[in-house]
C-alpha positions as CSV (number, residue, x, y, z in Angstrom):
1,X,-23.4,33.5,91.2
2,X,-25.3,36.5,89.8
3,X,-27.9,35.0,87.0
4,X,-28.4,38.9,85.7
5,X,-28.5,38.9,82.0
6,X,-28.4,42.7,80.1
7,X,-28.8,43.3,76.6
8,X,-26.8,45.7,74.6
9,X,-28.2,48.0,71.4
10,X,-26.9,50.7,70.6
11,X,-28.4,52.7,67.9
12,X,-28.2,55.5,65.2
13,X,-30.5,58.1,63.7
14,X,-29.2,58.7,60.5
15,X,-32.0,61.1,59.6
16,X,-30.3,63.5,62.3
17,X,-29.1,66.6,60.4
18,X,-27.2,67.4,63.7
19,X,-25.4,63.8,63.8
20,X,-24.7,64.3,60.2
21,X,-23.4,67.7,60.2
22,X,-20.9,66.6,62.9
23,X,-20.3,63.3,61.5
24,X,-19.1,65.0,58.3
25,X,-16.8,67.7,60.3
26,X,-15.3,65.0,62.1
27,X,-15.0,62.1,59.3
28,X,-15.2,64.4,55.8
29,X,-18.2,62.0,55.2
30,X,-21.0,63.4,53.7
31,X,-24.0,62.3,54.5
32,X,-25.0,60.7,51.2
33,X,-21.7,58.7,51.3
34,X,-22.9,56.2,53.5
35,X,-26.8,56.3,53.5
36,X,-27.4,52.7,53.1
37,X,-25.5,51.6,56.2
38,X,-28.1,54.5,58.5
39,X,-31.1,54.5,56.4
40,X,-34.2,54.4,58.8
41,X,-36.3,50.7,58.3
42,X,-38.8,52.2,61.4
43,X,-38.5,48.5,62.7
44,X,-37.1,48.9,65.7
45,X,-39.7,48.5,67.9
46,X,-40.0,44.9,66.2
47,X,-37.1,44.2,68.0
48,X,-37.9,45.5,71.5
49,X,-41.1,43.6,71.1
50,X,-39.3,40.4,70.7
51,X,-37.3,41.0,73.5
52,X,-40.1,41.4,76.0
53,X,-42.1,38.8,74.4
54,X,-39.2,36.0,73.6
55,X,-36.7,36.9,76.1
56,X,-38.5,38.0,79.7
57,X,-35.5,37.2,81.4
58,X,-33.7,40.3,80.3
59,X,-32.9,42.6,83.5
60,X,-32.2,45.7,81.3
61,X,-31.8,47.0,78.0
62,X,-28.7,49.5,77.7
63,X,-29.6,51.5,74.7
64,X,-26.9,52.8,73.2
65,X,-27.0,56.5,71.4
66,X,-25.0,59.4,70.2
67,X,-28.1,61.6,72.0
68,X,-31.0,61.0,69.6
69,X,-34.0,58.6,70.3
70,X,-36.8,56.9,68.7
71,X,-39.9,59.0,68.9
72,X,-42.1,55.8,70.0
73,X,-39.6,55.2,72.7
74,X,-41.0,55.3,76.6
75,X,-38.2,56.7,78.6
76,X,-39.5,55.7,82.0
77,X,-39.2,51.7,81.1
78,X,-37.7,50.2,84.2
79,X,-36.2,47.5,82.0
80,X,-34.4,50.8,79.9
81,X,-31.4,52.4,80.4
82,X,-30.7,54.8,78.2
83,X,-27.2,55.8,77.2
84,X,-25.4,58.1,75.7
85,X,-22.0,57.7,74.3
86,X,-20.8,60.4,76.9
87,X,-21.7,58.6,79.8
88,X,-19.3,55.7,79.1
89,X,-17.2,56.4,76.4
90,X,-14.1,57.8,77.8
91,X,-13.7,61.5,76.3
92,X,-10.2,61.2,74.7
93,X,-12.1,58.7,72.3
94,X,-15.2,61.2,71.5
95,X,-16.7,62.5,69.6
96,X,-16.6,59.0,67.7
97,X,-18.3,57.2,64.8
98,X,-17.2,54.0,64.2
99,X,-18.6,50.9,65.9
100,X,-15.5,50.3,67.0
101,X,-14.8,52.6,69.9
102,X,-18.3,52.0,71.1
103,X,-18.2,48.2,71.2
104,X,-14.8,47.8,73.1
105,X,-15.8,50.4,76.0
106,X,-19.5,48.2,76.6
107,X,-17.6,47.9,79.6
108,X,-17.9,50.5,81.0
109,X,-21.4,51.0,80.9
110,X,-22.7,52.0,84.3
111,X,-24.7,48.7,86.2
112,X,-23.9,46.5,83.0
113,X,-24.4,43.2,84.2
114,X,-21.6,40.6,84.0
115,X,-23.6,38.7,81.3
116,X,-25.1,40.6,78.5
117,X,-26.3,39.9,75.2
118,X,-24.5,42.4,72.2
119,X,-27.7,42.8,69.5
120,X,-27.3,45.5,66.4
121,X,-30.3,47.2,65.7
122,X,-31.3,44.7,62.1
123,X,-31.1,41.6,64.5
124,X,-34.5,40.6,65.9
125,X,-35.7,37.8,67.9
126,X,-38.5,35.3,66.4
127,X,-38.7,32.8,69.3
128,X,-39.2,32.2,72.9
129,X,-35.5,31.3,74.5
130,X,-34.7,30.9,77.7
131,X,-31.7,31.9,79.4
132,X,-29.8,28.9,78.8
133,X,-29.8,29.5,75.3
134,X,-27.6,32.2,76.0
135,X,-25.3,31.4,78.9
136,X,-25.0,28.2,80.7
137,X,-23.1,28.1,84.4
138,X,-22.1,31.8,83.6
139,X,-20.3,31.1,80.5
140,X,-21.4,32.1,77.3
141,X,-22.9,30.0,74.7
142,X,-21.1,30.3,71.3
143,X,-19.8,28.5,68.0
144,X,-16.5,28.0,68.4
145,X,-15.5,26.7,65.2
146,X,-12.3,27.5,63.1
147,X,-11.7,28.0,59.8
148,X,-9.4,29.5,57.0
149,X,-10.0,33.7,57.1
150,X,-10.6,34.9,54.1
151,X,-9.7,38.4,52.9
152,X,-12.2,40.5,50.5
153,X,-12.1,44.0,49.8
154,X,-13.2,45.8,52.8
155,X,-11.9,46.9,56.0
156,X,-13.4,44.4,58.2
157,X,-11.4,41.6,56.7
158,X,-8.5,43.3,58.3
159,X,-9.9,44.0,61.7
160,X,-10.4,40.1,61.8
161,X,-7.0,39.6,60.6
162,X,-5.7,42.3,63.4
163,X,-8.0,40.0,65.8
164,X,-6.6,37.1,65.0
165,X,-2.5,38.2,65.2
166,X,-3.6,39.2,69.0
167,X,-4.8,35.5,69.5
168,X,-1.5,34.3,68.1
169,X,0.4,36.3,70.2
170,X,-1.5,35.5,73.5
171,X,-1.9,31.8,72.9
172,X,-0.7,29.0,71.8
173,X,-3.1,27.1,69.6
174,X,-1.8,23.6,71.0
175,X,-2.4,24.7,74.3
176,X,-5.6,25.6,74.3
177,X,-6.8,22.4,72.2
178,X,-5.1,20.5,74.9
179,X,-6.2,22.4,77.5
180,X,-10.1,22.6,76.4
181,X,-10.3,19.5,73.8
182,X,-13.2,18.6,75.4
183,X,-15.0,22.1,73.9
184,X,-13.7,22.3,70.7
185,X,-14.4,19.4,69.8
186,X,-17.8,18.6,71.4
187,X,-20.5,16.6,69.6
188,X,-22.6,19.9,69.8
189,X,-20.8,21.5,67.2
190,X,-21.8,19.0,65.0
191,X,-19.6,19.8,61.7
192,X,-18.2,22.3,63.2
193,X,-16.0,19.9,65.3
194,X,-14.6,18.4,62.0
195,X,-13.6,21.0,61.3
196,X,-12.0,21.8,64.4
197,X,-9.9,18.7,63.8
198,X,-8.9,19.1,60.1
199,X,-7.4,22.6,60.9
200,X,-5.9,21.7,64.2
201,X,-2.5,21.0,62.5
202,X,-2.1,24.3,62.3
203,X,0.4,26.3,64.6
204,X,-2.0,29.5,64.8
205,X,-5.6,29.6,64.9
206,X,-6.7,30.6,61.3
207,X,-9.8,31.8,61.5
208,X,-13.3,31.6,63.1
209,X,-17.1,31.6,62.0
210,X,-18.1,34.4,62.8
211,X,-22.4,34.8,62.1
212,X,-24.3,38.2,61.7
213,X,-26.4,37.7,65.4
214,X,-26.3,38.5,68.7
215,X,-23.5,37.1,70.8
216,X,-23.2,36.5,74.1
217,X,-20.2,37.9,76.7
218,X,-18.6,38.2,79.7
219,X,-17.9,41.9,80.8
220,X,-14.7,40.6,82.5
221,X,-13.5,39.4,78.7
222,X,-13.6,43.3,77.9
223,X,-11.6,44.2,81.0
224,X,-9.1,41.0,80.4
225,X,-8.5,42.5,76.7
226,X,-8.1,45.5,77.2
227,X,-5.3,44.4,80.4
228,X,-3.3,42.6,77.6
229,X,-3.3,44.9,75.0
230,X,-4.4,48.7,75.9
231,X,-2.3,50.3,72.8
232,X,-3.8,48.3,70.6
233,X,-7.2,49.2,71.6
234,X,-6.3,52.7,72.5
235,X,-5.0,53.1,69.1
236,X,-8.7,52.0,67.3
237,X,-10.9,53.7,69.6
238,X,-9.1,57.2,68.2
239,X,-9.9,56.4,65.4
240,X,-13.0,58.6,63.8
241,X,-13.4,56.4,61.0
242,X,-13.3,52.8,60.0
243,X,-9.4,52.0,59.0
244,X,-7.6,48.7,58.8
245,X,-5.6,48.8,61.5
246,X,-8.6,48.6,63.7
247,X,-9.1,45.6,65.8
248,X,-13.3,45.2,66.4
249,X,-15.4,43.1,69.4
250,X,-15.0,39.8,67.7
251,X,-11.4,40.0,69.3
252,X,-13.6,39.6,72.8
253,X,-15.7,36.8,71.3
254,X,-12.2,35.1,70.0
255,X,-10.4,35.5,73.5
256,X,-13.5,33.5,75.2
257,X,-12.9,30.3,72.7
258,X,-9.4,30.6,73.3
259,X,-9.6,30.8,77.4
260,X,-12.6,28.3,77.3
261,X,-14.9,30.9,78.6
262,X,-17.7,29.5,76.6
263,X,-19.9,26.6,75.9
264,X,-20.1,25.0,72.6
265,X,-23.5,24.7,70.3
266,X,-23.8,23.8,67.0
267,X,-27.6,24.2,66.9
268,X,-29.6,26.3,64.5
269,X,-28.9,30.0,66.3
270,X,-29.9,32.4,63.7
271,X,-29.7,33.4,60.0
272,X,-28.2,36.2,58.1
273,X,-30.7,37.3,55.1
274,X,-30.1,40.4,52.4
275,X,-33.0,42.7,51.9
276,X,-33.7,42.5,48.5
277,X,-32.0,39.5,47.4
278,X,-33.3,36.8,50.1
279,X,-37.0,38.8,50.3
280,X,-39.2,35.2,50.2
281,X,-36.8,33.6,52.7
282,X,-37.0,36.7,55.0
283,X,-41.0,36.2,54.7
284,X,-40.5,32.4,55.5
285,X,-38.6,33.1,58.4
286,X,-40.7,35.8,60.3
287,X,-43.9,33.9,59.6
288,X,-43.3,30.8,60.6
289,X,-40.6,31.5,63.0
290,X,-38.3,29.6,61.2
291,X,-35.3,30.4,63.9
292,X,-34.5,32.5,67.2
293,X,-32.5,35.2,65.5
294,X,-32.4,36.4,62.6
295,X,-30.2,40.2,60.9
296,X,-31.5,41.4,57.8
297,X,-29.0,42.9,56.4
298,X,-29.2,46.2,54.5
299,X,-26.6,46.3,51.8
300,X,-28.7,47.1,48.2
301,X,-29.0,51.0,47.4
302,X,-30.8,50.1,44.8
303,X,-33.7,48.5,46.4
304,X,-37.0,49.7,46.8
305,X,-36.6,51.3,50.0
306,X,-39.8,52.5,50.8
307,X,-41.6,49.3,49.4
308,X,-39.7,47.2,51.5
309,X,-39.6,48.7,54.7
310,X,-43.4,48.4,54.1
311,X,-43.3,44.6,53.5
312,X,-41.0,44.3,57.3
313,X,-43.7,45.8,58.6
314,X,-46.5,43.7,57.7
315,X,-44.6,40.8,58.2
316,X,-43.2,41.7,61.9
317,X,-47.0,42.8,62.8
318,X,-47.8,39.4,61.7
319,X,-45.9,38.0,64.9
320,X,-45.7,41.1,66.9
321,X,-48.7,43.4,66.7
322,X,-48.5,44.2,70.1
323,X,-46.6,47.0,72.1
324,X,-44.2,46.6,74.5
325,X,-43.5,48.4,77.2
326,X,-40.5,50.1,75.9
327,X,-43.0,51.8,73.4
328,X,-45.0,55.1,74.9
């Protein structure tokens, strides 16, 4: 069995006027309409630093960008592949700027290893892991834990929703419990197997846990989705901006639980922090290394942008001062 394990990031420049101007021909979006969600934190090489220092056993990084890269970045990193949305995205899809389209064709990245690791660009790494941590025997390592889905205002409570009808209509929720009982509800989950068994009266799955870090996949989960439903997903990716009849890459993530393609851990995997509202937990965390991802989230425009990005810093250069060799 091939051990290769990849890593997947793609990224944005939102400080591009040329992305923007083309953004807002394609979407009607002007730039200021969405500046919190591409605002520049000038972290990212945080993150590549805790990928070469934390997880060595990553064979390449496929850095994912609409054509625009960090000015820090070393281009002639064996470990870095550099790609453009072009080069894998088929061209009936482009141009494209929802996360959408680009998550479900990962696929067909070019040399994309079986196993790869999916990381957005506000999740970072605080802790030697070893591959293990991320797949075990070939199989992803994952929280599979179900619970009621909750809708909020907001597109992606839909896409989940979407997700989850595709589930239903591929699987039968008593089948798979009988089938992989043995997964869902493993001691490893912890709490998480409870409840497993208090919604497994249910006909359809409801729901699932679904935290802000990076997951873990299978590239033949893409190719098996997109065998059973290619309208569906041809449908989202032409899409040029978010709606709610999307479907997103959780759907993957949801089709491993539901074929057993994954092994269960309850263990601490990561936390999800707020800029701005959770600023002395974030500082806890990096410091002491408090757990082995973490995504701070940016979702406050009225923070103090420039004082906090400032803060990061210091903090990441507290764990992390040295370059990597993704950095020129």
């Amino acid at each position: 069995m091939n051990k290769d394990i990849d890593l997947i990031l793609p990224w944005v420049d939102g400080n591009d006027e040329a992305w923007q101007r083309e953004k807002q021909r394609v979407t009607g979006v002007t730039p200021s309409g969405d500046a919190v969600r591409f605002r520049d934190w000038d972290n990212l090489q945080y993150l590549f630093r805790g990928i070469e220092a934390f997880l060595p056993f990553i064979r390449k990084v496929h850095f994912v960008t609409w054509g625009h890269l960090p000015p820090w970045m070393n281009t002639d990193c064996e470990k870095l592949n550099v790609v453009n949305h072009r080069d894998f995205i088929p061209a009936e899809y482009l141009p494209t700027f929802t996360a959408n389209a680009i998550e479900l064709n990962f696929h067909r990245i070019d040399g994309l290893a079986e196993q790869f690791i999916y990381a957005n660009d506000d999740m970072f790494f605080l802790r030697p892991l070893s591959p293990d941590f991320f797949f075990q025997d070939g199989l992803p390592v994952d929280v599979c834990v179900e619970i009621p889905h909750q809708f909020f205002s907001g597109q992606i409570d839909h896409m989940i929703g979407n997700n989850l009808a595709v589930i239903n209509r591929h699987f039968s929720k008593k089948q798979v419990l009988k089938t992989h009982r043995r997964k869902w509800y493993s001691l490893k989950l912890g709490k998480g197997a409870l409840k497993n068994l208090y919604t497994s009266p249910f006909a359809c799955f409801t729901g699932f846990y679904d935290p802000h870090i990076p997951f873990a996949y299978r590239k033949s989960t893409f190719e098996a989705v997109w065998d059973a439903e290619p309208t569906l997903l041809d449908t989202t990716c032409r899409f040029s901006a978010r709606s709610p009849e999307m479907v997103n890459q959780w759907l993957c993530r949801y089709w491993q639980f539901v074929t057993g393609n994954f092994v269960p851990d309850g263990a601490d995997r990561g936390r999800f922090f707020s800029i701005g509202r959770d600023d002395e937990a974030i500082a806890d965390a990096i410091l002491h290394q408090r757990h082995p991802m973490i995504c701070l989230n940016d979702d406050d425009p009225s923070l103090d942008f420039e004082s906090a990005k400032q803060q990061l810093q210091r903090l990441f250069e507290q764990i992390l001062p040295n370059k990597s060799s993704f950095e020129k």
